[in-house]
C-alpha positions as CSV (number, residue, x, y, z in Angstrom):
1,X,105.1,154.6,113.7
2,X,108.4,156.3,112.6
3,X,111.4,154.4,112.4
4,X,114.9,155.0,113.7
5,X,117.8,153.6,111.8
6,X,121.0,154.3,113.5
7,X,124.2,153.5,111.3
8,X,128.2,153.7,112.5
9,X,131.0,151.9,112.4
10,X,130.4,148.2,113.8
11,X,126.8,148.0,111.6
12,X,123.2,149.2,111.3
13,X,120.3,148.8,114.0
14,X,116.8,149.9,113.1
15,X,113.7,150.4,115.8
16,X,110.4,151.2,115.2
17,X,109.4,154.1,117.5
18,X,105.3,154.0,118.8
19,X,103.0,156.6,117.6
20,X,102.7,158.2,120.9
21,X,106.4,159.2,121.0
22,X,107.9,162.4,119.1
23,X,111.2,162.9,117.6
24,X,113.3,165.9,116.9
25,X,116.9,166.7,116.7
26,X,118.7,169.5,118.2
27,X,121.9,170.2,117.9
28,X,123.2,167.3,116.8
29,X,121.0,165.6,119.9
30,X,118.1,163.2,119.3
31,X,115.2,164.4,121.3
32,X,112.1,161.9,122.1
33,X,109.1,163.9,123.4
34,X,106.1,162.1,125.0
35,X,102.5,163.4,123.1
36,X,100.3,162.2,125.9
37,X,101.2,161.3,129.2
38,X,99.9,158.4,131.0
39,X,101.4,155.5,133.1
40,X,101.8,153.0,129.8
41,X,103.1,155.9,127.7
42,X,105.8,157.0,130.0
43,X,106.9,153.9,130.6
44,X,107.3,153.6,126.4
45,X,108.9,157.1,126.9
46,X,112.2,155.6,128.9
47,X,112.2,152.4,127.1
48,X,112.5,153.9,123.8
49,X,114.9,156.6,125.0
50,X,116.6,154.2,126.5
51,X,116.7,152.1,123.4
52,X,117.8,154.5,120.9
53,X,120.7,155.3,123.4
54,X,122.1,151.6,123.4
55,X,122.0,151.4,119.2
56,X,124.0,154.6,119.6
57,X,126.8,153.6,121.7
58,X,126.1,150.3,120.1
59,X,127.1,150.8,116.7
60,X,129.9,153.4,117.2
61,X,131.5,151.4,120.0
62,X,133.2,147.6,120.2
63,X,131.6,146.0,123.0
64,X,133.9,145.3,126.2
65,X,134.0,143.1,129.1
66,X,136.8,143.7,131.5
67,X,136.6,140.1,133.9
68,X,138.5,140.3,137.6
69,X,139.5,137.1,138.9
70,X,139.5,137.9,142.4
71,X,140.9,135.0,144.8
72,X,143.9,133.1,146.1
73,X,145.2,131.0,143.1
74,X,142.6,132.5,140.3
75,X,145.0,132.9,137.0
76,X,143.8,133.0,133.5
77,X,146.3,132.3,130.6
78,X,145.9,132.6,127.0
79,X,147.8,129.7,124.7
80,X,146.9,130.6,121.2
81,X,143.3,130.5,120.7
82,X,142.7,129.4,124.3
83,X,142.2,130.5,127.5
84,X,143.4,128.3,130.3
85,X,141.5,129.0,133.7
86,X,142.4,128.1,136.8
87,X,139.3,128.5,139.0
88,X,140.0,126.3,142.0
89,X,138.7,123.0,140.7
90,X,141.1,120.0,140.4
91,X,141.5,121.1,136.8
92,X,142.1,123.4,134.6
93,X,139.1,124.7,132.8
94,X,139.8,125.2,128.9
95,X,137.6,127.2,126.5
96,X,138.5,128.0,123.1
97,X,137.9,131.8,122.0
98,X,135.8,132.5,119.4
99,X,137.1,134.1,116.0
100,X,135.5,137.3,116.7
101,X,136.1,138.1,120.3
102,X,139.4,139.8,120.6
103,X,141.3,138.9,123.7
């Protein structure tokens, strides 16, 4: 089947679509139409769709986690390339952060 290479700023995915699925852009919008429509096909239909919208956002977006430490005496605290957390256990939990997560 036809292959979808999406390309932005944080890299390049690639996906190979099945033959049952269509593609067409409009407007600057990706369209995936479904050829025949039966239970497995659909199904392929929102995966695929679903798919091509997560390389999207994927390579033109950094990925983000925002964490709530909810709780009496929670803290987190950041010492160079560690974060310190206090989590309720009779000591502090350490973990080092990785060189390419930005904190």
């Amino acid at each position: 089947g036809p292959i979808v290479i999406v390309k932005g700023q944080f890299g390049t995915l690639e996906n190979k679509i099945p033959e049952v699925l269509e593609l067409h852009k409009e407007n600057d919008v990706l369209i995936v139409n479904l050829n025949n429509t039966t239970r497995t096909n659909r199904a392929l239909h929102g995966l695929h769709r679903t798919l091509i919208n997560n390389m999207i956002i994927g390579v033109s977006e950094q990925f983000k986690l925002t964490l709530k430490l909810q709780g009496v005496g929670y803290r987190a605290n950041i010492q160079a390339n560690e974060i310190i957390l206090s989590l309720g256990f009779s000591h502090p939990v350490i973990m080092t952060i990785p060189e390419q997560i930005e904190v």
